[in-house]
C-alpha positions, 0 to 999 in steps of 0.5 A: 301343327297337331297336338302331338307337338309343340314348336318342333318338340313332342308336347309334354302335356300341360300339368308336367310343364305347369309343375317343372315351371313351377319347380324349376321357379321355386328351386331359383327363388330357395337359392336366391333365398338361402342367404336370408336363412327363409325359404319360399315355404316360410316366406309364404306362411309369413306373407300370409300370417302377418294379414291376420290372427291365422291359426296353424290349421288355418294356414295350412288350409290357406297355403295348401301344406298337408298338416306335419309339413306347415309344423316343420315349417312353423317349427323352423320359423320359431327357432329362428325368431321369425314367428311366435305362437301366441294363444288365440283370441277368440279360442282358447284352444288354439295358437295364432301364428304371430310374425316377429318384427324379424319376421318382417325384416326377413318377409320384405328382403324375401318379397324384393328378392322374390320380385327380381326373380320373377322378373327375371324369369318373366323377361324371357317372354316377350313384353307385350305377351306377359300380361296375357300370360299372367291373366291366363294363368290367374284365371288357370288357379281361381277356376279349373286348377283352384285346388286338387281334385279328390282321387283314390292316390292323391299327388304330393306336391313337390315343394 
C-alpha cells in the first residue's frame, strides 16, 4: 500500500484526521454534557483551576484559549455559580479564578461522563491496541504537536 491511501480510502492526511477526531470527540462529550449546564471548555478551565491559585491569564496560557474566549468562558462559569474571582494572593493587581463547591459537584458529574465517553469511543479499537494508541498519541502533543507553531495566519481552533 502507498501513501496516497489508506485501508482502501485516499489519506486525509494526519492533521484533518487528528482535528475531525477531536471535533467529532468533543461535540459528543458537549452533548453528554449539556444536561449539567457545563461545557468541555468549562469543565477544562474547572479541572485545571481547582490545581492552584491560576489567574485568568495563567489559565489561558495553560489551556491554550485566546484571551476573549477563556472571558466568555469565566464569565459564564460565574453567572452560573461554578467559579469566583477572588484577588490574588501574591498580586494585587490580579484576580484568581476560584472553583465554588458547585463547581466541583459539577467538575466530578463531568469527569464521570466524560470518562464513559472515551470509553465509549476507545471501544472502538481493539484492546490490546488502545494502550499503544493512547502512548502514541501522548508522546504526538508533549513532543512535536505540544503547541502551534508560529506562522504569518495562525489557524483558530475549532473548539
Amino acid at each position: 500500500m502507498d501513501d496516497t491511501t489508506t485501508v482502501g480510502q485516499p489519506t486525509l492526511g494526519l492533521a484533518w484526521m487528528l482535528s475531525q477526531a477531536g471535533h467529532a470527540l468533543v461535540t459528543q462529550q458537549q452533548s453528554a454534557l449539556e444536561a449539567l449546564g457545563v461545557t468541555p471548555r468549562g469543565h477544562c478551565v474547572m479541572t485545571l483551576a481547582d490545581t492552584g491559585a491560576f489567574s485568568q491569564i495563567e489559565l489561558t496560557r495553560e489551556i491554550g484559549l485566546d484571551k476573549t474566549t477563556m472571558v466568555v468562558t469565566v464569565d459564564a462559569l460565574e453567572k452560573d455559580g461554578l467559579v469566583e474571582r477572588r484577588p490574588s494572593p501574591t498580586d494585587r493587581r490580579a484576580h484568581v479564578i476560584v472553583v465554588t463547591e458547585a463547581g466541583r459537584k459539577k467538575v466530578a458529574e463531568a469527569a464521570r461522563l466524560i470518562a464513559q465517553s472515551e470509553r465509549d469511543v476507545l471501544a472502538a479499537i481493539p484492546e490490546e491496541q488502545r494502550t499503544p494508541f493512547l502512548a502514541a498519541l501522548a508522546t504526538l502533543v508533549a513532543g512535536p504537536l505540544d503547541g502551534p507553531t508560529a506562522c504569518s495566519s495562525p489557524v483558530r481552533r475549532r473548539t
